[in-house]
N, C-alpha and C positions, 0 to 999 in steps of 0.2 A: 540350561542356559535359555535365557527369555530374547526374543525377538525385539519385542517392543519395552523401551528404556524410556524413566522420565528424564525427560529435556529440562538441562540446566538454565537458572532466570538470573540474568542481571539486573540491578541495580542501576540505572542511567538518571545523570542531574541534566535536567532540561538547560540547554544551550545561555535563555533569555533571560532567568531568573533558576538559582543553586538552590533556591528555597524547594522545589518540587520538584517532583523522582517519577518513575514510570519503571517499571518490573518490565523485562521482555525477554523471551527464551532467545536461549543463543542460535538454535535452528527452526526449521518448519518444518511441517512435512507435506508428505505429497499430496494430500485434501488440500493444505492452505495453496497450495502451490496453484493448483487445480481451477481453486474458487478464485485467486486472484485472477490467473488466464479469466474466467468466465466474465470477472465484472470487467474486463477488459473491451471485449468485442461485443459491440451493438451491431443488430443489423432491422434493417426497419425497411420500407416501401416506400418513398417516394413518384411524385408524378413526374415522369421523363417530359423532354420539351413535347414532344405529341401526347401527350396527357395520357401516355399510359404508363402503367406503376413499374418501376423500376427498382431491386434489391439492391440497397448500399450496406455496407456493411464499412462502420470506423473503428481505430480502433483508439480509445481512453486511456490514456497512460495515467491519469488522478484516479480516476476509480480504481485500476492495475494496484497503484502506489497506497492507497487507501485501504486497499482489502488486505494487503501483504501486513500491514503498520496492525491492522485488527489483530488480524490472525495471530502473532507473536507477542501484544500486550496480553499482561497479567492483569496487571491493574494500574492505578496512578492515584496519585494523592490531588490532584487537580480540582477546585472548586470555582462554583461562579459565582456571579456576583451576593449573593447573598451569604456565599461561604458553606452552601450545600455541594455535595459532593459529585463533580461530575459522574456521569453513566461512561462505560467504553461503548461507543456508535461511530459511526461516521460521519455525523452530524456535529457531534463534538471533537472529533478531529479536525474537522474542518475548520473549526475555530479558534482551532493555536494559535499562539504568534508564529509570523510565516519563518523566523528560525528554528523555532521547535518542530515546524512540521518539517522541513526537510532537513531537519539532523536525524528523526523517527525513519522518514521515510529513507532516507541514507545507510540508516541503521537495517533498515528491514529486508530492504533489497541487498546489503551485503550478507545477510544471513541467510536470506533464502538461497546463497550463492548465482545470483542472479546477475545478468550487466545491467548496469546503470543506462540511461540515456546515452550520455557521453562515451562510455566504453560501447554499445552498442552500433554506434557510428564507425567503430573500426571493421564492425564484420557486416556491412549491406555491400548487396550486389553490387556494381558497379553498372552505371546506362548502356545498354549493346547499343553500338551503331548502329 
């Protein structure tokens, strides 16, 4: 018996137009999972009001959302203006129409078993007095 199994791929019709499909496994694993966290949290130096540097650290929920959508496309039949064949990057994700990217991105984060934004609001702390 083998540990590692290949991961089944759907078939999904973009929301905005039935003409064009996108393959994407039905889970992730724990690298994609990993690398989304990572393109998640920046953290960088800024100068504090006394102009000394200060570590912020935010966190990206598009990049989060971006890298998940990567990770679990196969492929897609998507083309640009000229009718060449889009590349899978981030860069051309970025360029969907804004329903196709959050029915992908809807798509990915329910496979990753993840919460959504919205479901995420039910589990934060609450303000201490």
């Amino acid at each position: 018996m083998s540990y590692l199994k290949t991961i089944p791929i759907d078939t999904l019709t973009l929301p905005s137009n039935p003409e064009f499909h996108v393959r994407m496994r039905t889970r992730g694993t724990y690298g994609a999972q990993r690398a989304a966290s990572s393109a998640m949290f920046q953290v960088e130096s800024v100068a504090g009001a006394s102009g000394t540097a200060k570590t912020v650290s935010k966190a990206e929920y598009g990049a989060y959302v971006g890298s998940l959508i990567l990770s679990l496309l196969v492929d897609w039949d998507l083309t640009d203006e000229n009718e060449a064949p889009l590349p899978l990057t981030l860069e051309n994700v970025d360029k969907l129409d804004p329903e196709d990217g959050k029915f992908l991105g809807d798509e990915a984060t329910k496979r990753m078993a993840m919460r959504t934004g919205a479901a995420e609001e039910n589990f934060k702390t609450p303000p201490s007095d």
